[in-house]
Z-matrix of the N, CA and C atoms (Angstrom, degrees):
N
C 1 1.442
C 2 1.519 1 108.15
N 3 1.368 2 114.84 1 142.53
C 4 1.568 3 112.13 2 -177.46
C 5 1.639 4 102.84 3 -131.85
N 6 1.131 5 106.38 4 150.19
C 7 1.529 6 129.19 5 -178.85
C 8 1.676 7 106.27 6 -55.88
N 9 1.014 8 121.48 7 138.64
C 10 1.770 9 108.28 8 165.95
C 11 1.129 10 104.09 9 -90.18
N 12 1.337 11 99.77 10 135.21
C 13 2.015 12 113.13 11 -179.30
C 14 1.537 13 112.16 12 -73.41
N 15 1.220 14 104.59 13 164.10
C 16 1.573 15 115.12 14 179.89
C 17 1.633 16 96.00 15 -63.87
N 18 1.302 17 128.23 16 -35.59
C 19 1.739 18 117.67 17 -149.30
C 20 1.910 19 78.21 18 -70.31
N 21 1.569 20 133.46 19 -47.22
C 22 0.992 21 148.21 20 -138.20
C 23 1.741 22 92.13 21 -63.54
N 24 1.604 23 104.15 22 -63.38
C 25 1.230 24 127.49 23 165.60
C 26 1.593 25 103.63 24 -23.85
N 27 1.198 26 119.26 25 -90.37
C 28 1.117 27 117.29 26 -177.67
C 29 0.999 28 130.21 27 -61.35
N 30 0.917 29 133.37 28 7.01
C 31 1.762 30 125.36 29 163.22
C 32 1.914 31 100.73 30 -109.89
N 33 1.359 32 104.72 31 22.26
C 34 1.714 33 106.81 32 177.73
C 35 1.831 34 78.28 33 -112.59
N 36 1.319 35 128.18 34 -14.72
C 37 1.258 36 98.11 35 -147.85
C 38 2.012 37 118.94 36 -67.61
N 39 1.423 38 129.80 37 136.25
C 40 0.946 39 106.95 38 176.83
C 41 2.088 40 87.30 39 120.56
N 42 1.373 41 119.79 40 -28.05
C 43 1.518 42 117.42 41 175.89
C 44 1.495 43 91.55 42 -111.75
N 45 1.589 44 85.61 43 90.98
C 46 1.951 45 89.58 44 152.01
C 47 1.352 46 140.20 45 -38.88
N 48 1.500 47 106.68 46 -35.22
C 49 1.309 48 124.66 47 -153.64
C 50 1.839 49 101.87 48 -97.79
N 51 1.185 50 115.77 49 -34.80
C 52 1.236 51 131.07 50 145.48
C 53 1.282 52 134.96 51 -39.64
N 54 1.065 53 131.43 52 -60.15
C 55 1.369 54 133.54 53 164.68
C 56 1.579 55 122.86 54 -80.54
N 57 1.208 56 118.47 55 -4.13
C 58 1.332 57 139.78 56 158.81
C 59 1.805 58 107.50 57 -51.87
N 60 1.555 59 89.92 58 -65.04
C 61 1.381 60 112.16 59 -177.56
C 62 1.584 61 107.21 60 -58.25
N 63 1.328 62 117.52 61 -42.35
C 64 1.589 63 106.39 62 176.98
C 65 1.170 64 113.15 63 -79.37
N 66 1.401 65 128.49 64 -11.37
C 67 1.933 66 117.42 65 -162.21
C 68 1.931 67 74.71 66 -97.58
N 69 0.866 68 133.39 67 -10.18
C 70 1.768 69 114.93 68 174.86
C 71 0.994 70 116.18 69 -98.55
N 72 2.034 71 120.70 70 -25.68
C 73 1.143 72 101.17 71 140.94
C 74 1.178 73 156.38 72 -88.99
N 75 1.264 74 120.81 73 9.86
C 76 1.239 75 148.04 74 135.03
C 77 1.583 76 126.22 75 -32.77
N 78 1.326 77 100.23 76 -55.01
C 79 1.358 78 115.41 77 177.56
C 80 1.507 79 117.92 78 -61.46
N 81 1.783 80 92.57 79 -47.80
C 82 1.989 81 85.10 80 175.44
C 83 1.344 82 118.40 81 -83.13
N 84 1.492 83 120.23 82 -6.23
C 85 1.258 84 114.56 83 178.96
C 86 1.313 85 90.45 84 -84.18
N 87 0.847 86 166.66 85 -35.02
C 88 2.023 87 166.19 86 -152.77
C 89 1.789 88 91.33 87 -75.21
N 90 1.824 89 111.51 88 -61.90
C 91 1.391 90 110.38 89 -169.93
C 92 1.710 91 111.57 90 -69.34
N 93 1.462 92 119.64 91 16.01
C 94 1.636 93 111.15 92 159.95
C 95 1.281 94 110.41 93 -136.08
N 96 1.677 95 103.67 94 26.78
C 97 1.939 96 106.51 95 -177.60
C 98 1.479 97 113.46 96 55.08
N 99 1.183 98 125.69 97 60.89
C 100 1.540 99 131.73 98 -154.66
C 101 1.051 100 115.32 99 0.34
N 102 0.966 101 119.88 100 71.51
C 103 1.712 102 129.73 101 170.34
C 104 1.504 103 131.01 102 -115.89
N 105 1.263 104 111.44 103 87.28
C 106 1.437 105 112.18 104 -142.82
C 107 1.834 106 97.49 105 -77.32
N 108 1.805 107 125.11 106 -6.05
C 109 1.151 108 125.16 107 151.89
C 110 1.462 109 138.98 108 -30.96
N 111 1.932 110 86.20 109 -57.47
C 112 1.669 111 120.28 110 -178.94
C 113 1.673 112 107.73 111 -69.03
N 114 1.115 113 112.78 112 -38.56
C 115 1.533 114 132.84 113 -174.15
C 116 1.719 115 85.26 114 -80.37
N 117 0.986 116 151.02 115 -74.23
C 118 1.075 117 134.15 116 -170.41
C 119 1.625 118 131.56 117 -52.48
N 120 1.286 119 97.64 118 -37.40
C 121 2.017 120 102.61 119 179.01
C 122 1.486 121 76.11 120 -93.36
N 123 0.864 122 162.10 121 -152.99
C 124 1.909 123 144.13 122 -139.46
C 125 1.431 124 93.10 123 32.52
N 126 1.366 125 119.59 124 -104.48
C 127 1.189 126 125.19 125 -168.56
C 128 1.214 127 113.83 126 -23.37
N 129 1.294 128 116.87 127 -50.19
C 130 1.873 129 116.22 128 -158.52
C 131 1.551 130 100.03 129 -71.30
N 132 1.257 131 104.21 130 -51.88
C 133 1.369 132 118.74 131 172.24
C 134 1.809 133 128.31 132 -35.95
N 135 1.013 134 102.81 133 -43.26
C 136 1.768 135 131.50 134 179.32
C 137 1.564 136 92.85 135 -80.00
N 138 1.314 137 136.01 136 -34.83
C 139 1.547 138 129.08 137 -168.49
C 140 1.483 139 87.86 138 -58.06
N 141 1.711 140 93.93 139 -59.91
C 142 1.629 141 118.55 140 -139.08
C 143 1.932 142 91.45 141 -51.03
N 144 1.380 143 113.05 142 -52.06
C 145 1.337 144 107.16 143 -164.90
C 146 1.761 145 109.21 144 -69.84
N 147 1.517 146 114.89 145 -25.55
C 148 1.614 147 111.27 146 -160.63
C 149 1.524 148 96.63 147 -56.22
N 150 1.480 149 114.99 148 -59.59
C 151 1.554 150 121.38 149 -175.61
C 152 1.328 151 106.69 150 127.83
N 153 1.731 152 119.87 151 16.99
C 154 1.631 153 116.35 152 -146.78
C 155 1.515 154 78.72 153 -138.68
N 156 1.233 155 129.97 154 159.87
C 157 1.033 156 146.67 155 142.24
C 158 1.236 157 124.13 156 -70.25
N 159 1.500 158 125.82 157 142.28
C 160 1.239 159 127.03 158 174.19
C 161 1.577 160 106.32 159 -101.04
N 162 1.540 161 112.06 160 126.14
C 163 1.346 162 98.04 161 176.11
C 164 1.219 163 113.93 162 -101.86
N 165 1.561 164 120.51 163 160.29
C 166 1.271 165 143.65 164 -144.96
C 167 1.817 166 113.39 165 -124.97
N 168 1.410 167 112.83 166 49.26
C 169 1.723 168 132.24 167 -145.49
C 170 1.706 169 97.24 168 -50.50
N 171 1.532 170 119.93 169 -17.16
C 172 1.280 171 114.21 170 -152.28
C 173 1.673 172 117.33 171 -114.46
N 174 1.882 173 92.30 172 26.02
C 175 1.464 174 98.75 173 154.28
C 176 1.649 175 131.24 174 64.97
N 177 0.954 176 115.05 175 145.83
C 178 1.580 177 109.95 176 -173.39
C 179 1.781 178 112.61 177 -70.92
N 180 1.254 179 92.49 178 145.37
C 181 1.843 180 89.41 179 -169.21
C 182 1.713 181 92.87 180 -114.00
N 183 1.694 182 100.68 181 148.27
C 184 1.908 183 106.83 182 -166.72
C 185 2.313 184 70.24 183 -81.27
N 186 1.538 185 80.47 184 156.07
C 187 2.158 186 87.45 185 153.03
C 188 1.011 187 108.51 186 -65.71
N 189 1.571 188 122.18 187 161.13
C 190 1.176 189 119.33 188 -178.06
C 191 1.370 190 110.71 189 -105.66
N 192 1.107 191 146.91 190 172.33
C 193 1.817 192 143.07 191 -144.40
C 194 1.479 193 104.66 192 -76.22
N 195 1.691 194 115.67 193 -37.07
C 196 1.300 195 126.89 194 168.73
C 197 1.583 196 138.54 195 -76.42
N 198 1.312 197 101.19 196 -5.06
C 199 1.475 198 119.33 197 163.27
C 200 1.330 199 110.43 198 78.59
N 201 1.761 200 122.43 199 14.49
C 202 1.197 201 126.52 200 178.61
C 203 1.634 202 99.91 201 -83.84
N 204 1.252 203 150.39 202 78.96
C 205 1.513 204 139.05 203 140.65
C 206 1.930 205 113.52 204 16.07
N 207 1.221 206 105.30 205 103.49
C 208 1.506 207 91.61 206 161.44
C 209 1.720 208 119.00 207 -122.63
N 210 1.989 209 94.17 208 50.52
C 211 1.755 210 81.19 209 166.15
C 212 1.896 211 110.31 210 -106.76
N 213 1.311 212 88.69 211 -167.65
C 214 1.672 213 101.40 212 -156.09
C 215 1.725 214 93.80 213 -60.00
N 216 1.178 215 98.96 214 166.50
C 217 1.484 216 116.85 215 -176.90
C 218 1.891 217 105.67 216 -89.49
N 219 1.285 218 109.55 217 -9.25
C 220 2.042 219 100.15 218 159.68
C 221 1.592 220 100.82 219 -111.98
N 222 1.581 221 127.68 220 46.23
C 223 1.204 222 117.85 221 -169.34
C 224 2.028 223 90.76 222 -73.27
N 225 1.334 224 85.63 223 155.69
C 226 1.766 225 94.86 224 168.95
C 227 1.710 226 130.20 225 -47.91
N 228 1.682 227 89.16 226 -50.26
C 229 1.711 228 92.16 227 162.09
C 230 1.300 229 124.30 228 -18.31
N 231 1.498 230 118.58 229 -64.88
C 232 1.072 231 116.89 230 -171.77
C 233 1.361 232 147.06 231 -40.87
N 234 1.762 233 100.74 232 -41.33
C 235 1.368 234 149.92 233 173.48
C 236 1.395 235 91.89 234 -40.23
């Protein structure tokens, strides 16, 4: 997770609704020390207790010919 920069800031300036959205995400990236790891077993963790499944809309991906992986960085694998 990364901080939004001031240049970012300022070229939002003037969309309320915009920079809203970054000072909260800001905020939760601050409460796991930007660690989008920590933020992730959080997440998995929070499934496990709600009782709900989280669904996952974006489907199984084939590898790609070069063997570089392009799923998300809290994919389940990890778990």
């Amino acid at each position: 997770m990364h901080e939004t920069t001031d240049d970012q800031r300022k070229k939002a300036t003037g969309d309320l609704v915009l920079q809203e959205v970054w000072r909260a995400k800001d905020a939760l990236s601050a409460s796991y020390g930007h660690d989008l790891d920590k933020f992730c077993a959080d997440m998995r963790e929070r499934e496990k207790h709600s009782g709900h499944r989280v669904v996952n809309l974006q489907g199984k991906r084939k590898e790609p010919a070069n063997g570089i992986s392009g799923t998300a960085h809290c994919s389940r694998e990890k778990a």
